[in-house]
N, C-alpha and C positions, 0 to 999 in steps of 0.2 A: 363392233368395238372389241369384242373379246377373242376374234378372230385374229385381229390386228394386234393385240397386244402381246399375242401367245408365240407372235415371230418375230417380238426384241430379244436379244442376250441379256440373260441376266447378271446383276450388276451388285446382289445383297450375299452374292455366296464370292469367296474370294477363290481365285484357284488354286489348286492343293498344294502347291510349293509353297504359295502364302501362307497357307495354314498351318503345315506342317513347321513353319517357320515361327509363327509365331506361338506356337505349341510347345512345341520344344528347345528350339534357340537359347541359352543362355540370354538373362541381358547384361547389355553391354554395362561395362564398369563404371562405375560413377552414375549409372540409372537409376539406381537403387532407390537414393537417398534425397528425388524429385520428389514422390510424394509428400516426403515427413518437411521436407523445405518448403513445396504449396502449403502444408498445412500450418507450420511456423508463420507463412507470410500473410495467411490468411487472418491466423489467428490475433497479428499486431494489431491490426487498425479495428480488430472486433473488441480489442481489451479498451484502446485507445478511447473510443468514444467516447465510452461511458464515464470514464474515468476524466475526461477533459472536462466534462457535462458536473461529473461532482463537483469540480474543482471551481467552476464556474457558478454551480448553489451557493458553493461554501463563502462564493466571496461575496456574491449579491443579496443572500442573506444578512452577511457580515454588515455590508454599505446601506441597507435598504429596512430589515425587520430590528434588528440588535436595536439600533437608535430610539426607536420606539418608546417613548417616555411608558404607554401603558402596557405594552410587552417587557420592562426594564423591573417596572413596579412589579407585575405578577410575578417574573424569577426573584425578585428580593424576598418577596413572602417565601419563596420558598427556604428559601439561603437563610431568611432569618429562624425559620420553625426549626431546623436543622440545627442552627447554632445554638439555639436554649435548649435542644434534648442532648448537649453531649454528655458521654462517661468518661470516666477515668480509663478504661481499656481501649476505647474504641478512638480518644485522642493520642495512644500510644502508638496504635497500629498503624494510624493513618498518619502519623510522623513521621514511621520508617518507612512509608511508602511513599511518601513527599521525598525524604531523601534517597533511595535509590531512583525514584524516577524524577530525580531535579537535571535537567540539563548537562550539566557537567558531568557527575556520576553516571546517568544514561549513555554521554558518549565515549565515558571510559567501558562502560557493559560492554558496548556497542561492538568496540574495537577487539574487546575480550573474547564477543559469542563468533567472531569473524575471525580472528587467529584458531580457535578450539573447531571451528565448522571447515576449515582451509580444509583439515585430515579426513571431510565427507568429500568435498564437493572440488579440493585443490585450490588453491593458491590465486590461481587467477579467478576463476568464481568468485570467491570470497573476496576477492579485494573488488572487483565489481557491486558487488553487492553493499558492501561498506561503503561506496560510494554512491549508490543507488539512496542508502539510507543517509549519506551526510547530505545529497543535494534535497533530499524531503525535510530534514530536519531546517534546512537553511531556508526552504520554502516557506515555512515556517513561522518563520521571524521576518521574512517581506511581508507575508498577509497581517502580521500583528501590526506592524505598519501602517500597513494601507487600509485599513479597518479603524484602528486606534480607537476601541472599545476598554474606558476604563472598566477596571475590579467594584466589587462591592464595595460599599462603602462601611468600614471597617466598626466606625462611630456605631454604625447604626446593626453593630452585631452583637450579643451578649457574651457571644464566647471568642473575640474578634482575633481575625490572624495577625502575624507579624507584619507589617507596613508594607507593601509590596509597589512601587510605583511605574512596574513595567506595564502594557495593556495584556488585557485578557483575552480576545483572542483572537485565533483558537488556542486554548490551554497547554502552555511547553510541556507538561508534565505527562497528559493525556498525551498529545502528540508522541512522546519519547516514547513510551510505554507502547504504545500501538505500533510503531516502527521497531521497535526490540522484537514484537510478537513477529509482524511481519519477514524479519530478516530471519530469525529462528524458523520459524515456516518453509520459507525459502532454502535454508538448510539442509534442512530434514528432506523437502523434496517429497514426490509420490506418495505412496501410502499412510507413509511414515508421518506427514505434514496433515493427514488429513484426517487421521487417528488425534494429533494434539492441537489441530485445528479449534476445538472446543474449550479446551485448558486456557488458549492461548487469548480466546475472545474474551472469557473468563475475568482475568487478570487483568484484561484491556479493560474493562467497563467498570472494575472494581477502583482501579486508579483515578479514573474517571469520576466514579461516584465520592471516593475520599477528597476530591479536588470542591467539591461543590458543600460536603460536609466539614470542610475547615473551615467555607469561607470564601475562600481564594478566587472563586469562580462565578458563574452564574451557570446555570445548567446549560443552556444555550452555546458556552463557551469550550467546555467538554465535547457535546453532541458533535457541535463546528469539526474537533479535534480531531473526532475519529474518523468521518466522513472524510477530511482532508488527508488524513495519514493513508488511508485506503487508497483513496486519489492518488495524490502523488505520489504512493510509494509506487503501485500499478503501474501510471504514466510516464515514468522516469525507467523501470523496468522496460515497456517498450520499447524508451528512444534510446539504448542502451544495446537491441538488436538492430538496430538499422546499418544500413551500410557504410555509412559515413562515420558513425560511432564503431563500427570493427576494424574500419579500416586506422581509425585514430588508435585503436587500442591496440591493434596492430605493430605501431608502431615504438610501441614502447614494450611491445610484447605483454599485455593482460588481456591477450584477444581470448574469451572464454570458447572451451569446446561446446559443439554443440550438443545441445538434452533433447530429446525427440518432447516437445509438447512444454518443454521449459524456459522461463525467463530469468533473466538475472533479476 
């Protein structure tokens, strides 16, 4: 057997002009930019999942736990303990953060931090990403829809909010607030994004927690908030690299360059 095996050619060594070739050759132009592109394509549908997967908690929790007459009851004890310890500072604070993260003002910010971020990232980024963030915002208000979870019930609060008769959730206010963090993030980009990373969760969960201590909320409706804003901010960044989506922004010319390891 070892007689016979010792008089094939062998077939694991290439011949030297191979080698030499592939050693020192130049490569060819546009080779380059194969890998960072496998790794771009690779890395859509590994964000995609998970992110579908939230999106898909976020709503079967919404249809399925929310409704719960005795999960409904245990978030009001909360909402009510909250509502008889308020201050006088602490209903100030969480006022001006009801209103910079109310809807409206959110997508004036919105449009604000995406003209001032044009000057990092240009022009066509930034306008993708404004869109990234209007189609999460508008997602938004489908799931308040199709959920149609009313608010606390206001009677039954000592320090009761202004009358509010839209549903609760997931919380517009959380939601806006988490998508502002995220498009800033998005901004800033590499290191820079992951240094304010923390600031940014910060602010996200403080919005969140002032939603629930006016009132406005149920806990359950904030938590919703953030979870979804992750989701679909993520999952809308995805479908935004695909080819059908470049080729359409293509066409109007907001086709963004490419960032080695980035999403819009």
């Amino acid at each position: 057997m070892s007689g016979s095996t010792s008089n094939l050619p062998s077939v694991s060594t290439p011949p030297p002009a191979h080698r030499a070739r592939d050693a020192r050759d130049p490569v060819p132009e546009g080779r380059q930019a194969v890998p960072a592109a496998t790794s771009r394509a690779r890395s859509g549908p590994a964000q995609a999942v998970p992110a579908g997967a939230g999106l898909v908690v976020v709503l079967l929790v919404g249809l399925v736990v929310a409704p719960l007459r005795a999960w409904t009851t245990a978030e009001l004890s909360v909402v009510q303990w909250l509502s008889a310890h308020h201050t006088p500072a602490l209903d100030a604070v969480t006022g001006v953060i009801g209103t910079l993260a109310s809807p409206p003002v959110g997508l004036g910010l919105l449009v604000v931090l995406c003209a001032a971020g044009a000057r990092l990232v240009g022009v066509r980024r930034a306008v993708v990403l404004l869109g990234v963030a209007g189609l999460t915002l508008a997602g938004g208000i489908v799931l308040k829809v199709l959920v149609h979870r009313p608010r606390p019930d206001v009677a039954l609060l000592a320090s009761p909010p202004p009358v509010d008769t839209s549903f609760g959730y997931p919380s517009g206010h959380t939601t806006v607030a988490a998508v502002l963090v995220l498009t800033a993030l998005a901004l800033l980009g590499g290191r820079r994004s992951r240094l304010w990373a923390p600031v940014g969760v910060l602010l996200a969960v403080v919005v969140a927690a002032s939603r629930v201590y006016l009132g406005a909320h149920y806990p359950l409706d904030v938590v919703a908030a953030l979870v979804y804003a992750v989701s679909a901010f993520t999952l809308a960044s995805v479908l935004v690299t695909t080819t059908p989506a470049q080729r359409a922004l293509a066409l109007v010319r907001l086709d963004t360059p490419a960032h080695e390891g980035d999403h819009a």
